[in-house]
C-alpha positions in Angstrom: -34.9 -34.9 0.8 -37.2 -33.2 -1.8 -36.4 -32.2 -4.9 -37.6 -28.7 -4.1 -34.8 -29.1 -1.4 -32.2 -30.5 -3.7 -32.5 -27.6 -6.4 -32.5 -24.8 -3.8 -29.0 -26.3 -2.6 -27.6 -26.7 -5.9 -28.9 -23.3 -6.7 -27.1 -21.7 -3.3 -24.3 -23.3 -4.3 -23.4 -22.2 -8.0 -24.7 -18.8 -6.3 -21.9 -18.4 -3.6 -19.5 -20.4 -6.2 -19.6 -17.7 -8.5 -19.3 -15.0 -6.0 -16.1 -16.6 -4.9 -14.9 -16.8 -8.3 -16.3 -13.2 -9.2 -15.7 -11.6 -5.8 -14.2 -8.2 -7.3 -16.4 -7.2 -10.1 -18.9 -8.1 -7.1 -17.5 -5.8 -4.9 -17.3 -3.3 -8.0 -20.6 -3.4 -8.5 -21.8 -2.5 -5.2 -18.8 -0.4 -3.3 -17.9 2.2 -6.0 -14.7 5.1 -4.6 -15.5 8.0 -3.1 -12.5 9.7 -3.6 -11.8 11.2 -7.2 -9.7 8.4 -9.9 -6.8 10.0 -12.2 -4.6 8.5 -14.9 -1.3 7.7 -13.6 -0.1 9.9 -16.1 -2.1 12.5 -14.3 0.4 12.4 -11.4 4.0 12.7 -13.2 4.9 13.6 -16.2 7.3 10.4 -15.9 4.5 8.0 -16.3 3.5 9.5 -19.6 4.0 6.9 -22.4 6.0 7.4 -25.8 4.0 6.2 -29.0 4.8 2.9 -30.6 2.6 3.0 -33.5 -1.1 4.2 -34.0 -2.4 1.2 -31.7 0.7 0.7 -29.3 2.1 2.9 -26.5 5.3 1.9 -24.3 7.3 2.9 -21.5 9.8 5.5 -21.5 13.4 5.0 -20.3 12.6 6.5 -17.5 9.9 4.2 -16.3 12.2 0.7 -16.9 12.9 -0.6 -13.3 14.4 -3.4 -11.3 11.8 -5.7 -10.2 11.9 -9.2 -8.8 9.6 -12.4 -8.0 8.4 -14.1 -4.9 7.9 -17.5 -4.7 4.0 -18.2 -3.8 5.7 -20.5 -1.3 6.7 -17.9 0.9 2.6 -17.3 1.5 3.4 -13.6 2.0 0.0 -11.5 2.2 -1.1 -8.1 1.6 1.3 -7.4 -1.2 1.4 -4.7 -3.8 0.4 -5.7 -7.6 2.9 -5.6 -10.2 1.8 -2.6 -11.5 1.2 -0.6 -7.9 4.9 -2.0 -7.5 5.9 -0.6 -10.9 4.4 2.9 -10.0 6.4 2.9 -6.4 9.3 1.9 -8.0 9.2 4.5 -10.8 8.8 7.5 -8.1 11.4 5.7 -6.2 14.1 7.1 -9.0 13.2 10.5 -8.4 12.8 10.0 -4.4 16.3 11.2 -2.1 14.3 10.2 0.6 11.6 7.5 1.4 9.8 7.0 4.3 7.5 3.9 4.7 5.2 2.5 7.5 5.0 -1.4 7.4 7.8 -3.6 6.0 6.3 -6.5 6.6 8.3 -9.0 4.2 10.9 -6.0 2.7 8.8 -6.7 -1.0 8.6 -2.9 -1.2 11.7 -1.2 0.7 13.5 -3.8 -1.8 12.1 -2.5 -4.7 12.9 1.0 -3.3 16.3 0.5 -2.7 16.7 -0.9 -6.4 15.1 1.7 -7.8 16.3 4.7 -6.0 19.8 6.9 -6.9 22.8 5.2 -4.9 22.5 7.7 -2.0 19.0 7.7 -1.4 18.1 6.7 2.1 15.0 4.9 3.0 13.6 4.5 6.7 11.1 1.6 6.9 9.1 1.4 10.3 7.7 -2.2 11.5 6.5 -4.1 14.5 9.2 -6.9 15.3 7.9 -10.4 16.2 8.4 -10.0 20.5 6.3 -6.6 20.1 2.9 -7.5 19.1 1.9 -9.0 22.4 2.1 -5.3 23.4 -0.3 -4.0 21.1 -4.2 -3.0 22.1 -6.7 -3.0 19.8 -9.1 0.1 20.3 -13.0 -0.2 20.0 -12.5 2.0 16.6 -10.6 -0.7 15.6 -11.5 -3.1 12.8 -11.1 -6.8 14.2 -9.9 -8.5 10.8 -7.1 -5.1 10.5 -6.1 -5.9 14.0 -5.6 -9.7 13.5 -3.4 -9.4 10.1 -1.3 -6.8 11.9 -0.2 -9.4 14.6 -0.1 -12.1 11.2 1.9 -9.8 9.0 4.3 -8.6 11.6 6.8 -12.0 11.9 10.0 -10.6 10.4 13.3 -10.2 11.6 14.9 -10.2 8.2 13.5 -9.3 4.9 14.1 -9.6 1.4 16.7 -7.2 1.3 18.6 -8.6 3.8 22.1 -9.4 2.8 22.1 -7.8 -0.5 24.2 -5.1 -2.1 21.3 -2.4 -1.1 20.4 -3.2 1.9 23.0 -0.6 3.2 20.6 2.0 1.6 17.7 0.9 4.6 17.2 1.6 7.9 14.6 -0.3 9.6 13.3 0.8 12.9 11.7 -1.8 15.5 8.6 0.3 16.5 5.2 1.1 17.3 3.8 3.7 14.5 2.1 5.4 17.7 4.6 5.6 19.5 7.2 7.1 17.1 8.6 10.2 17.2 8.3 12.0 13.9 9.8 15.4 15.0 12.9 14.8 14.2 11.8 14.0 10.4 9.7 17.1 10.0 9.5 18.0 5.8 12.2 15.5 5.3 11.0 13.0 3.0 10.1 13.1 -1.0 8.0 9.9 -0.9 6.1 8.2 1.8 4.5 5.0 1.7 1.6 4.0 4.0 0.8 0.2 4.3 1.4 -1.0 8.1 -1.4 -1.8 10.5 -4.8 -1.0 8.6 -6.9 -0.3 11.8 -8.2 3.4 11.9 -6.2 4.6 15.0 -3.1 3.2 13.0 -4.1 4.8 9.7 -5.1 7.8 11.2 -1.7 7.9 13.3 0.6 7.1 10.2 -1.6 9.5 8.2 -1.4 12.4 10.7 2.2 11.9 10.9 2.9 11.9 7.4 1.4 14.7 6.6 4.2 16.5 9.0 7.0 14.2 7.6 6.9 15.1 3.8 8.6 17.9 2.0 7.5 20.6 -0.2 6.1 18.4 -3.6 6.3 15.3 -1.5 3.7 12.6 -2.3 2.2 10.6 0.4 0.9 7.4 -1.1 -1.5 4.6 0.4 -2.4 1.4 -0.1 -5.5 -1.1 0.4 -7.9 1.6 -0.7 -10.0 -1.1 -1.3 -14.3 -0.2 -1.0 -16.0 -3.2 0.5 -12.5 -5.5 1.3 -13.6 -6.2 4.9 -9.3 -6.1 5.9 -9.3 -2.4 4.7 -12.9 -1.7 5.6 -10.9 1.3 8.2 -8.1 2.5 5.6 -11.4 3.5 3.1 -13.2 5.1 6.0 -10.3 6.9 7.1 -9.3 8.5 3.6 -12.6 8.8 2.4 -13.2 11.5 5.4 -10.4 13.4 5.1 -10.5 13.4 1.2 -12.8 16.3 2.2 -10.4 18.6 3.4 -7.0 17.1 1.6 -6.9 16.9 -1.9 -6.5 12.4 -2.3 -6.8 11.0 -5.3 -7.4 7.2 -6.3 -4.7 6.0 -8.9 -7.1 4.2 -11.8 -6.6 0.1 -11.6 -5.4 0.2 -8.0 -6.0 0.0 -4.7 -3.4 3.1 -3.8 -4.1 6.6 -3.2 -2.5 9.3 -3.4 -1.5 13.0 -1.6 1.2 15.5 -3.7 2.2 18.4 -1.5 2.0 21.3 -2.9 2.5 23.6 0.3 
């Protein structure tokens, strides 16, 4: 082997090396949001911080929640950060009633339930373990979305099971597309999007959704993610109808966001 040989090989390799290690600011630098960032603070008037000192802002009292850690062990994928968990958690307070679509683990309907007022109701929709062999992917279909749905959906109890909450939660064994939503129709304060991340499943949760929430609901979604092939569908998806629906991208994470204001 040359040495010309030798040096393009070490060169290929520190190249994809640091990709790997830099893969975000990678993606960053080449995928940039199409849809409109805002503040958190832009949202509510909850996430607005008190002042510390000249140099140091904190949390209101208001923003304090009940969080929890999962062990690394339990290889769970696709969660929320600790701060996209701290901002579901914080409208959780204020929510009566919460819709979400993909439990996968129970990470977020936990933190719901914790967060929420003692008679707050949440409904969590998810794809049992026995009906995935059901499921068709469509040509629209991303191939890596369609895989993690089948790899994400292996739960028959969740991290809320067995606790003093869980009484709070009712889960419902379903395909998204197939689920009736009529008799939910401007029901819920706060809806969370996160189950399969193929376009007809976006598009279906989504569409549905948009029926479900009450007057100054907020819709929010996560794995807006530019150039993550796994969400390559859920940015599509929201990136067209940002045109007609006013969507906003929450600054510093992947989640998105729809207040009603009908």
């Amino acid at each position: 082997m040359t040495k010309e040989i030798i040096i393009l090989i070490l060169f290929l390799t520190i190249l994809f090396l640091t990709y790997k290690i830099n893969k975000k600011k990678v993606r960053n630098l080449f995928y940039k949001s199409k849809i409109k960032q805002i503040d958190i603070s832009e949202l509510d008037k909850i996430f607005d911080e008190k002042l510390i000192s000249k140099n140091l802002k904190g949390p209101k009292e208001d923003t304090i929640i009940k969080s929890f850690i999962i062990s690394p062990q339990n290889k769970i994928v696709g969660m929320t950060s600790d701060y996209e968990a701290w901002i579901i958690s914080v409208l959780s307070k204020k929510s009566n009633n919460i819709f979400e679509f993909g439990t996968c683990s129970g990470k977020t309907t936990y933190l719901m339930a914790l967060n929420s007022n003692k008679d707050a109701k949440i409904t969590s929709l998810t794809l049992g373990p026995d009906q995935v062999k059901n499921l068709s992917k469509k040509n629209i279909d991303n191939k890596i979305s369609f895989r993690n749905i089948l790899n994400e959906s292996i739960y028959e109890k969740f991290l809320f099971s067995g606790t003093d909450v869980e009484n709070k939660i009712n889960i419902i064994f379903e395909d998204s597309t197939k689920f009736d939503e009529s008799k939910y129709i401007n029901k819920f304060d706060l809806i969370f999007i996160d189950g399969g991340h193929t376009y007809s499943v976006v598009k279906n949760d989504t569409e549905k959704s948009f029926k479900m929430l009450n007057k100054n609901g907020i819709i929010l979604w996560h794995d807006y993610v530019p150039g993550k092939q796994s969400a390559k569908n859920v940015v599509n998806y929201l990136n067209e109808i940002s045109k007609e629906k006013n969507i906003l991208n929450i600054r510093n994470t992947s989640l998105c966001v729809f207040r009603n204001s009908d």
